[in-house]
C-alpha positions as CSV (number, residue, x, y, z in Angstrom):
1,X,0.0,0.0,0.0
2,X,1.9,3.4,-1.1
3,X,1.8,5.8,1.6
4,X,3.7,9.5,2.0
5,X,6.5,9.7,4.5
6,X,7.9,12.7,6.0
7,X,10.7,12.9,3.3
8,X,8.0,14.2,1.2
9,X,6.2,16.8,3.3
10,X,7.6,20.5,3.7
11,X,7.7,21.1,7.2
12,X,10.3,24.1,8.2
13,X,8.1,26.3,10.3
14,X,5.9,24.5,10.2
15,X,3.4,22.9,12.6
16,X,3.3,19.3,13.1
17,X,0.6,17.6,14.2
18,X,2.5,14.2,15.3
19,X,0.4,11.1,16.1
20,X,2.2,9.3,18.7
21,X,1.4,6.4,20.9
22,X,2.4,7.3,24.7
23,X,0.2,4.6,26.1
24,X,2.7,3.7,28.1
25,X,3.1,1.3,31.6
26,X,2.8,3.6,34.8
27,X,2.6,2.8,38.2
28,X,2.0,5.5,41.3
29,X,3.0,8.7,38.3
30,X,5.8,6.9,37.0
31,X,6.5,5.3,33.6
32,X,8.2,1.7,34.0
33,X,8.6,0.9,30.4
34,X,9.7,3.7,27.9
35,X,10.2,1.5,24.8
36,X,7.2,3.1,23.0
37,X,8.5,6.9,23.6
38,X,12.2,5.6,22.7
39,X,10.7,4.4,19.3
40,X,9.2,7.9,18.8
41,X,12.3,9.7,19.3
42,X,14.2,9.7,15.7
43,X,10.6,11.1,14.2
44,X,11.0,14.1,16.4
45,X,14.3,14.5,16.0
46,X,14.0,14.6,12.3
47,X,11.4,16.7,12.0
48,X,13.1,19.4,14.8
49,X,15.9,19.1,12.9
50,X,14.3,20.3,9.6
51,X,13.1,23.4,11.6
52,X,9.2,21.8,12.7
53,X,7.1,23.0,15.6
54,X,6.6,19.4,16.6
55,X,2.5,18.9,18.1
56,X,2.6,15.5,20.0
57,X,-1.0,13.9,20.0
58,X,-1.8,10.6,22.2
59,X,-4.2,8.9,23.9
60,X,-4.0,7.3,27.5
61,X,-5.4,4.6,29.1
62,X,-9.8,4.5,28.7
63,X,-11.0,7.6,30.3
64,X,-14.4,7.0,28.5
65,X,-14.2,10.7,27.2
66,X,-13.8,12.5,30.1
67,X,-11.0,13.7,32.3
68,X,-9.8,11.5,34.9
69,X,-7.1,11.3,37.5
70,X,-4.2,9.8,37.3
71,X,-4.7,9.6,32.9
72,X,-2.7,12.6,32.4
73,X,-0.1,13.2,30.1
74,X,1.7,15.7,31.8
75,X,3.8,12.8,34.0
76,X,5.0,12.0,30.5
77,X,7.1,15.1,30.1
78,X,10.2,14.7,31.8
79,X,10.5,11.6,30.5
80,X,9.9,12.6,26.7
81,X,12.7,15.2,27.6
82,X,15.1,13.4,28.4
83,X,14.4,10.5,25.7
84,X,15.1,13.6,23.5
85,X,18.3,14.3,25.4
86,X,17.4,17.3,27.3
87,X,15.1,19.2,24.4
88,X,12.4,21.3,26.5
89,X,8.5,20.0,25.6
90,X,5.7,21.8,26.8
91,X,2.7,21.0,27.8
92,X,-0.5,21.5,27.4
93,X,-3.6,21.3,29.2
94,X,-6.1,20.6,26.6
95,X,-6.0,18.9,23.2
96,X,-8.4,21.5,21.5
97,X,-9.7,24.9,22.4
98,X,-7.9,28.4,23.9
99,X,-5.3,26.1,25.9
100,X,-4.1,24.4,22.9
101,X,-4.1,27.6,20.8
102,X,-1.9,29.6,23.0
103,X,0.7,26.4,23.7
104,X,1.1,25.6,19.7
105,X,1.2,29.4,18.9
106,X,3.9,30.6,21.3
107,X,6.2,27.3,19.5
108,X,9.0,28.0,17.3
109,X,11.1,25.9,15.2
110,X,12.1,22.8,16.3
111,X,10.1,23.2,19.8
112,X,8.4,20.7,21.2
113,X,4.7,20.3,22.8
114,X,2.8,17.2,24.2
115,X,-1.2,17.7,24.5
116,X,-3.5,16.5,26.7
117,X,-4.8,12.9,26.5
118,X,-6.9,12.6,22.9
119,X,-9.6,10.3,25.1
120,X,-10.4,13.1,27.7
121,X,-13.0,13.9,24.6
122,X,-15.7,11.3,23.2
123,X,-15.2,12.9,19.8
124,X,-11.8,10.8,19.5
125,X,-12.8,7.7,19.9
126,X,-16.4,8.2,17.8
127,X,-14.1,9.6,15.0
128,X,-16.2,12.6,15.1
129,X,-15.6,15.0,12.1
130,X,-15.9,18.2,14.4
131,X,-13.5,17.2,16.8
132,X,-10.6,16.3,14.0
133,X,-11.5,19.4,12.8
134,X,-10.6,21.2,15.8
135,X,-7.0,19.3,15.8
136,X,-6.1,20.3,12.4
137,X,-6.5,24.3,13.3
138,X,-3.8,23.6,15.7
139,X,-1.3,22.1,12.7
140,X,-0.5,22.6,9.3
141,X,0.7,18.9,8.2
142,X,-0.1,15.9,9.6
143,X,2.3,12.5,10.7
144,X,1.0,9.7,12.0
145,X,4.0,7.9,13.9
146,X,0.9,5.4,16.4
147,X,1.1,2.0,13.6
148,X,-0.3,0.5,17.4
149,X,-3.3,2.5,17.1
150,X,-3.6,2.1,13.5
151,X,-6.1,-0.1,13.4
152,X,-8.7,1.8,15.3
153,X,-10.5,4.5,13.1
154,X,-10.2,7.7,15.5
155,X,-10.3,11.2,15.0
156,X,-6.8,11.5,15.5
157,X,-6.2,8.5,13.4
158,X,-8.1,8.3,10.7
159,X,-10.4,11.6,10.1
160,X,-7.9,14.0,10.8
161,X,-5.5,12.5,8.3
162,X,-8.3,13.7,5.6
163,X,-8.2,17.0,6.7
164,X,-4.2,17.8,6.1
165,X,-1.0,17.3,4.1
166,X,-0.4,13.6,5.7
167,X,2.8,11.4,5.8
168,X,4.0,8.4,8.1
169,X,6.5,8.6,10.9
170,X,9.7,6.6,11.0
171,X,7.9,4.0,13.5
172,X,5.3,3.9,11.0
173,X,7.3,3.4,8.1
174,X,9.9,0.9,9.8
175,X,6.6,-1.3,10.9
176,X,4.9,-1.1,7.4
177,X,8.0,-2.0,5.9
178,X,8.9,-5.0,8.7
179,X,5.4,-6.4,8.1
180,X,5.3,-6.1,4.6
181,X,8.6,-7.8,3.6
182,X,7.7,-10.9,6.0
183,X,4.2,-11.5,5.0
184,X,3.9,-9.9,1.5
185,X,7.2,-10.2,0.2
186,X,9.5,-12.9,2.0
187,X,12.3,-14.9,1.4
188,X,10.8,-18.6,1.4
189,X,10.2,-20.8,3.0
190,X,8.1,-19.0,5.3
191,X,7.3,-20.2,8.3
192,X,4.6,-18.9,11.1
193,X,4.6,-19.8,15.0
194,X,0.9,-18.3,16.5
195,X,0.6,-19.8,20.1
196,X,-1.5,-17.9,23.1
197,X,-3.9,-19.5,24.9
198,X,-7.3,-20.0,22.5
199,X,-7.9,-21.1,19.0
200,X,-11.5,-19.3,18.8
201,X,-9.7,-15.3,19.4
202,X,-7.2,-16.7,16.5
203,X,-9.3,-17.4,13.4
204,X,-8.7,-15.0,11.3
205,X,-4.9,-15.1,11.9
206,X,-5.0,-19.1,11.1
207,X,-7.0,-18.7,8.6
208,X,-5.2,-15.8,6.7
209,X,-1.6,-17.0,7.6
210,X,-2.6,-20.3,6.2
211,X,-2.7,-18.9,3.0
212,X,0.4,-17.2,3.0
213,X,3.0,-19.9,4.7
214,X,5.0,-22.9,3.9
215,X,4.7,-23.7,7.4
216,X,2.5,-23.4,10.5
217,X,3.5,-23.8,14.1
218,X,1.2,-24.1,17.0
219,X,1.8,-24.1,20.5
220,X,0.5,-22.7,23.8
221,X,-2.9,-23.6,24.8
222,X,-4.6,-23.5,21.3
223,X,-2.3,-26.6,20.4
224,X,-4.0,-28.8,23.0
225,X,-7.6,-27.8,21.4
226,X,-5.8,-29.0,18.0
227,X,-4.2,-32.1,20.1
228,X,-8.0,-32.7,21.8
229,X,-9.4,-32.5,18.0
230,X,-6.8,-35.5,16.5
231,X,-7.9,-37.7,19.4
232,X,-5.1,-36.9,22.1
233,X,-6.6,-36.6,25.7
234,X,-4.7,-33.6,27.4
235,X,-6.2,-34.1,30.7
236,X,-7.1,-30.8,32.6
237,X,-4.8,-28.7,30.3
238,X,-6.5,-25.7,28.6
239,X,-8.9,-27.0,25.6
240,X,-11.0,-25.4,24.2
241,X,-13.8,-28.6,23.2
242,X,-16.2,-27.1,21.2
243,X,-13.7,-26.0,19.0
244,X,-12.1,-29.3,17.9
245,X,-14.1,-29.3,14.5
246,X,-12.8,-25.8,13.9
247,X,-9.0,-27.2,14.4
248,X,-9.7,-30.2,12.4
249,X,-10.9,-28.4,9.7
250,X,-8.0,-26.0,10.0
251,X,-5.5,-29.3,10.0
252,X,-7.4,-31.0,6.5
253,X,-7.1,-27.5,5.0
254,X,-3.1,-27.4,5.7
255,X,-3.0,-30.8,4.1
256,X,-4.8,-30.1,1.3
257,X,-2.9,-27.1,0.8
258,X,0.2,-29.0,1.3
259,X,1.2,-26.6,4.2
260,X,3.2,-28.6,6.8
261,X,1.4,-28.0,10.3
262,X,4.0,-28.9,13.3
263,X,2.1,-29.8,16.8
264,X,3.7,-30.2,20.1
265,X,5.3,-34.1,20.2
266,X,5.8,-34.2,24.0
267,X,5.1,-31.3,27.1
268,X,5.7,-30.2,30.2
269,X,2.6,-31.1,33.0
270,X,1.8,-30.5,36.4
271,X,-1.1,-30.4,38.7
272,X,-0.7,-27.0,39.5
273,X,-0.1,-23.2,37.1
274,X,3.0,-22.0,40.3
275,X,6.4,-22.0,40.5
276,X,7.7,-24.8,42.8
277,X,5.6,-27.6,41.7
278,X,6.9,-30.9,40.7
279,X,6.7,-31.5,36.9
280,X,7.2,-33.9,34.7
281,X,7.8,-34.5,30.5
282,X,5.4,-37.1,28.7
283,X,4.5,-37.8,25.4
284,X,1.4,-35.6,24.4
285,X,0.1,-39.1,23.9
286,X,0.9,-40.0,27.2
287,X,-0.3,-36.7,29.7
288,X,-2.2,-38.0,32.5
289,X,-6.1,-37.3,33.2
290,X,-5.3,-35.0,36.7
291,X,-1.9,-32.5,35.0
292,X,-2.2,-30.2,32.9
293,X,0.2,-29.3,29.9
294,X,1.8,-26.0,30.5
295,X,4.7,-26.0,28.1
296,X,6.3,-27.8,25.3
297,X,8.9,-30.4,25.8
298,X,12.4,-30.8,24.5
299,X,11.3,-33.6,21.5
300,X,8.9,-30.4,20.6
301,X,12.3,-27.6,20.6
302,X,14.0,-30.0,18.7
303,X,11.2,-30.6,16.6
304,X,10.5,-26.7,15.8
305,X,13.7,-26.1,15.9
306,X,13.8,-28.3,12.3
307,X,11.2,-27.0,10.9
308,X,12.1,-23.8,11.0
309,X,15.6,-24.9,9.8
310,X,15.3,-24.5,5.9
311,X,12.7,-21.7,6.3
312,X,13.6,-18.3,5.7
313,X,11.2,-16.1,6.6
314,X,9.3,-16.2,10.2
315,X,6.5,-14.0,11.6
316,X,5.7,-14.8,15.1
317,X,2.7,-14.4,17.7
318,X,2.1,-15.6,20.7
319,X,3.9,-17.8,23.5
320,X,4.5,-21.6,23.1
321,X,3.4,-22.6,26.9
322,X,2.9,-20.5,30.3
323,X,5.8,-18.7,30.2
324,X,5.5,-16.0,33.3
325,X,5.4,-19.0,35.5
326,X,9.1,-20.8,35.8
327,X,9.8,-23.5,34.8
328,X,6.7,-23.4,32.3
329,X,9.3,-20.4,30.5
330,X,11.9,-23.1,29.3
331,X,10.1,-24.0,26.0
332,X,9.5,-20.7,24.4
333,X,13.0,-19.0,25.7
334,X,14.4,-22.3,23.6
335,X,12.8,-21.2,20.2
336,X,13.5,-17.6,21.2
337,X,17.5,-17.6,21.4
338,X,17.3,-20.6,18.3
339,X,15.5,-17.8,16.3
340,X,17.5,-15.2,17.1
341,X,21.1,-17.6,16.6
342,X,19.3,-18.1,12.8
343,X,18.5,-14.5,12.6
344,X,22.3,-13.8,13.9
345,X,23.6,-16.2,11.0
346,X,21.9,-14.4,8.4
347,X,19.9,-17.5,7.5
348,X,15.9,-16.3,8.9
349,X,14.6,-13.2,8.9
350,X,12.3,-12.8,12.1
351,X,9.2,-10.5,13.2
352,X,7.5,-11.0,16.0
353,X,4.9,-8.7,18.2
354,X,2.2,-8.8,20.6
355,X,2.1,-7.9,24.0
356,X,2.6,-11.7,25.6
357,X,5.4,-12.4,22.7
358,X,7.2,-9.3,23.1
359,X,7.5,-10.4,27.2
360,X,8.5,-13.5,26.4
361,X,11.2,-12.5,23.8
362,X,12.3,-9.8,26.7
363,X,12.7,-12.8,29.5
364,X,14.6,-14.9,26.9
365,X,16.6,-12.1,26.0
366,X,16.4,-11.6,23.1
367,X,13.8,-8.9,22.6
368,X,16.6,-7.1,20.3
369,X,18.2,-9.7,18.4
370,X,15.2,-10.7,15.7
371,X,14.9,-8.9,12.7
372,X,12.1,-6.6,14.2
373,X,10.2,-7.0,17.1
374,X,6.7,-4.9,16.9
375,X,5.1,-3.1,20.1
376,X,2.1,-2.4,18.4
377,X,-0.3,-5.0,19.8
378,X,-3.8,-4.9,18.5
379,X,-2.7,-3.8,15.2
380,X,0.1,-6.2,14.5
381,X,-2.6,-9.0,15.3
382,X,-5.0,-7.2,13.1
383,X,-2.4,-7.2,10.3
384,X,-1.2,-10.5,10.5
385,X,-5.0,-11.2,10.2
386,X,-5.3,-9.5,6.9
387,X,-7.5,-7.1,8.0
388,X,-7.1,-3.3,6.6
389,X,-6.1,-0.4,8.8
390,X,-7.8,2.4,9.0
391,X,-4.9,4.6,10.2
392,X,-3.0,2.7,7.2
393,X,-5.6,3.5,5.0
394,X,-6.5,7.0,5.7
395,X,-2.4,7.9,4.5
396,X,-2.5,6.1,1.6
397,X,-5.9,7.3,0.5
């Protein structure tokens, strides 16, 4: 899909209404996790350097339209400084109206501001033509740097992109390009892993990635539904029953495509979800009626681990067994560091995201050794579904 970036907009003096995603982990005022406001820095910088009065817009948290403590932005600002090596950002009170007017008008090039949370008003999340009106008096172009919050057609998204000289951010344009290379454009064999705990919230993404792979790898608690549907009893594990028609339908329609579908061969059980318990490794044939499977085995590394070996292309989402929970981590912090070794060797290019598969890549350790790693959540699932983006859509229009 052929979109603007900010290469091709004018900007020196001036403003830049930047859509950024500072929906970031707090806890008591604090951020603890400023990986989505480090990925933001290199638009800023690039625009301040080319002389724009940069307009940071963002939502926070689900205020339901109305201000509420404790959804601010303004905690935000020392850290945005700082992530942008000491460069002053002001803040302002409001996202429209006189407070927002007198913070964007006093700017000059290459300053700064951060607005109030987007969500403190219901017109952002109804997508409501008045309200994107009101943010596109405060700018003069428009950059949407939020890919996370791309799939959600907002005023700040997807209206107000209509309504101004438009162009993607870096973070944008480095996702676009990530996820377009792996899925529309990869080297082959290409190879999927898609775990997590539930084959009925993953449809779309089987169903779409099916037609798009060489190879299909599930794990977590959606393989035990497929493991339940071939016959396999997985005792009190996670199964989802009244899906099993669903998985063997998914299962014929891999081998009538002649897709190679790769199920755990052995797992990790216990009676209990807690650190401390005793565990054992059986068979998948073999798991007795009162355990429960809560992570693949070391037949199933080994197993994955040649599959994925002629494949050069991997897109990844979702956890291969109950990872927070030692030693339920050892199975998916196996594939991790074999993925990134491949990626290391030049031999597989890797992207992976979600919120659960970015942790677990993070606990393994190598959150920054695949090819790219997206933070974008919602809207790298939506993606991977095939589903089009309204924020994607709205730049390319």
């Amino acid at each position: 899909m052929p979109y603007p970036v900010i290469d091709d907009l004018p900007v020196t003096g001036k403003r830049v209404l930047l859509r950024a995603d500072l929906n970031v982990p707090m806890k008591a005022g604090r951020v603890t996790d400023a990986t989505r406001i480090e990925r933001l820095v290199p638009t800023i910088q690039a625009l301040c350097a080319r002389g724009a009065r940069v307009v940071l817009l963002s939502h926070f948290g689900r205020p339901d339209g109305r201000r509420q403590d404790g959804m601010s932005l303004a905690p935000l600002v020392p850290v945005l400084e700082t992530a942008l090596g000491g460069r002053k950002v002001v803040f302002a009170a409001d996202c429209v109206g006189p407070d927002a007017a007198a913070v964007v008008t006093e700017l000059r090039d290459g300053d700064v501001a951060l607005l109030e949370n987007l969500r403190f008003h219901p017109g952002e999340e109804a997508n409501d033509p008045g309200f994107a009106a009101a943010l596109a008096e405060l700018g003069d172009v428009f950059v949407n740097d939020a890919f996370s919050a791309a799939h959600r057609a907002h005023a700040s998204t997807e209206a107000l992109a209509r309504l101004l000289p438009r162009a993607a951010g870096l973070l944008m344009r480095a996702e676009l390009d990530a996820l377009g290379r792996a899925l529309d454009h990869p080297r082959r064999p290409l190879a999927a892993i898609v775990g997590g705990a539930k084959v009925s919230t993953k449809l779309d993404l089987l169903g779409n990635l099916l037609a798009r792979v060489d190879c299909l790898i599930i794990g977590g608690g959606m393989a035990n539904t497929f493991l339940h549907a071939a016959g396999i009893d997985v005792g009190r594990s996670l199964c989802e029953r009244d899906m099993a028609p669903t998985a063997r339908r998914i299962a014929a329609d891999a081998a009538a495509a002649g897709k190679r579908l790769v199920l755990p061969m052995d797992a990790v059980v216990a009676e209990a979800l807690a650190t401390g318990v005793p565990t054992a490794i059986v068979p998948v044939a073999a798991v007795p009626g009162d355990r429960m499977i809560l992570d693949i085995g070391p037949a199933s590394v080994a197993a994955i681990g040649a599959a994925l070996a002629p494949c050069r292309t991997l897109v990844w989402n979702g956890p291969l067994g109950a990872f927070e929970t030692p030693p339920f981590d050892a199975g998916t912090s196996a594939i991790a560091r074999d993925v990134a070794r491949r990626v290391a060797a030049g031999t597989l290019d890797a992207v992976a995201g979600g919120g659960d598969t970015v942790s677990a890549l993070a606990h393994a350790g190598v959150e920054d050794k695949l090819t790219y790693v997206s933070t974008a959540g919602g809207a790298f699932l939506e993606w991977l579904e095939g589903k089009t983006l309204p924020g994607v859509a709205a730049l390319a229009d």
